[in-house]
Steps between C-alpha positions, in 0.01 A plus 500: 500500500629831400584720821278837478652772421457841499288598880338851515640510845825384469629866528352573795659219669850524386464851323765804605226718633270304778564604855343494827473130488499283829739258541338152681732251614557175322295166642776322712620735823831559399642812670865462311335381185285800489773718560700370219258510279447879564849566453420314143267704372630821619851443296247342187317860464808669572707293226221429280282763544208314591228688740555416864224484611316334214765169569406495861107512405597218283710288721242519794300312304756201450469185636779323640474118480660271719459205303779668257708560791482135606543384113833701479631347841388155428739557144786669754446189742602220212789337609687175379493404099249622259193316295758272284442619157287167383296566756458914452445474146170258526340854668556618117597263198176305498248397240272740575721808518632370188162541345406838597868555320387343148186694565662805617710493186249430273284766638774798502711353222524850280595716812755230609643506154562829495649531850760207392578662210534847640686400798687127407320341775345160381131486554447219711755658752285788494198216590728350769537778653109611528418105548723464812407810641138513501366250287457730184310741724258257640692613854615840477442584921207677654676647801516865522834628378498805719445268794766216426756798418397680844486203706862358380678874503369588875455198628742258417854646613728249261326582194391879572799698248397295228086489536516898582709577190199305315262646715593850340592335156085380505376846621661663236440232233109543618550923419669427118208233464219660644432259686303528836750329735276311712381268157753306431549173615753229441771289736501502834852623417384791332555345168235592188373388164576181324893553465463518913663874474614683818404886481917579406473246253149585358632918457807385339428184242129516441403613154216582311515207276115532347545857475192638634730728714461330804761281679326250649574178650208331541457541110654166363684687182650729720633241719582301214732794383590609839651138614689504124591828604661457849689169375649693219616779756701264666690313202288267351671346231273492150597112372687349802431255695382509887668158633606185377592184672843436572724254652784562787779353627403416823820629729424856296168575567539720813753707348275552194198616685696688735562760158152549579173547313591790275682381176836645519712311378513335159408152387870422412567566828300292724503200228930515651338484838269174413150644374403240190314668199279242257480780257729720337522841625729783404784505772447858619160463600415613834365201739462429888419167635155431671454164742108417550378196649270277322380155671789324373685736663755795395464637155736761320430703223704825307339742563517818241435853568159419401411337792709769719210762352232292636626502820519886551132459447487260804817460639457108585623251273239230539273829410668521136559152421121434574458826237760313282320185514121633452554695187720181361159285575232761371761546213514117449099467501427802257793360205246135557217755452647642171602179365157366572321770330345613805646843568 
């Protein structure tokens, strides 16, 4: 559903001329909270020249949720290894979710055309990414984004730097847009649309890929270009390849992945250091090792700077190989559909 967009009385709440406003306190007695949320908003008008008391009329009437609070400690709390890949990628390369892909790329093939073509990223990437994070918009979120933001940045110490810098980012992403801040809705993280976009993110990468002059993204071509977009920003390679399985000598694997996940060093030089290629490769080509386990146990795979781009999306690996491994299946499914006459 498209978000609405253009509120009568959007000025009034965020607008540079609105005074004598009363500032409430939020919902959870906070005393320090409170007080550092004041100190907020008086250094936001100051900075960005937003009305005063307009942002405390606005913020009296946030909510602040402690089921968010509990969520992000729960996720601070994990301790010991993490979901083994074979076991983390069943939450997202399944039949089903590979079926909303064929349909998903039947449905939007024209605008996902273009968006490979314009920026080199390969459509069903593009469908990976939307697939894994909310099912090709069947799940986009429907908690209030001014809430999650408030609730992390004055309410959850470890976090606060980061969710207040988004917490402005979203208040002035909701004056470009004009959008009435207390609409939109999305992660409990604070994250919106079907490319999962933090406010930062969503001011600097989304784009107006139907062009009805509107960046939107809830609107499945403009997160279609917007996800080809913010790949593209960050490297993506038109033509090369994310991973590929590989072999290693078993007394050189630590060193390998202790080069770490970005590929900086060239395949020449880790195949001297025991990584096994069943391809041919130039030898300059930039590569990184990545371990996952599978139920056979440890698997290896190069991994190009492809796959590095994914993961500045989401920074965990299992989180890009189960990308990786999505758009390979709904790619798989829709070549059967072509060569069965059926796309």
């Amino acid at each position: 559903m498209r978000l609405i967009r253009q509120l009568a009385f959007f000025p009034r709440i965020l607008g540079l001329s609105l005074s004598l406003l009363v500032f409430a306190p939020v919902a959870v007695a906070n005393p320090a909270a409170d007080a550092a949320l004041e100190a907020f908003l008086v250094d936001l008008a100051t900075r960005q020249h937003f009305d005063l008391n307009a942002l405390r009329r606005l913020f009296s009437q946030v909510k602040i949720r402690p089921n968010i609070l509990t969520l992000m400690q729960r996720g601070a709390k994990t301790t010991g290894k993490p979901t083994p890949f074979y076991k983390y990628r069943l939450n997202f390369v399944t039949p089903q979710r590979i079926n909303y892909g064929v349909t998903f790329m039947r449905n939007h093939q024209q605008a996902l055309a273009r968006a490979e073509a314009e920026y080199g990223v390969p459509a069903e990437v593009i469908a990976g990414i939307i697939g894994v994070e909310t099912i090709f918009g069947r799940n986009t979120g429907k908690v209030s984004i001014l809430d999650a933001l408030t609730t992390i940045a004055f309410h959850y110490p470890p976090r606060a730097d980061y969710f207040r810098s988004e917490l402005e980012a979203f208040l002035l992403l909701c004056r470009e847009q004009g959008f009435d801040p207390q609409q939109p809705t999305g992660s409990y993280a604070g994250a919106m649309g079907l490319g999962q976009f933090m406010p930062s993110s969503y001011r600097q990468y989304l784009v107006d890929f139907d062009g009805d002059g509107r960046r939107d993204a809830w609107d499945v071509e403009d997160a279609i270009g917007s996800v080809a977009h913010y790949l593209q920003a960050y490297g993506w390679q038109r033509g090369q390849a994310i991973t590929l399985p590989t072999q290693v000598q078993a007394d050189k694997v630590e060193g390998l992945l202790a080069l770490g996940l970005e590929p900086r060093h060239s395949l020449q030089h880790l195949q001297t250091q025991g990584l096994r290629l069943a391809v041919n490769l130039p030898a300059q080509t930039p590569v990184s090792l990545l371990r996952l386990d599978t139920e056979l146990g440890p698997a290896y795979w190069a991994a190009f700077r492809n796959f590095y781009v994914i993961t500045r999306y989401n920074h965990s690996q299992r989180y890009a190989m189960a990308v990786a491994q999505l758009a390979a299946a709904i790619g798989h499914e829709k070549a059967a559909a072509q060569y069965a006459g059926q796309w």
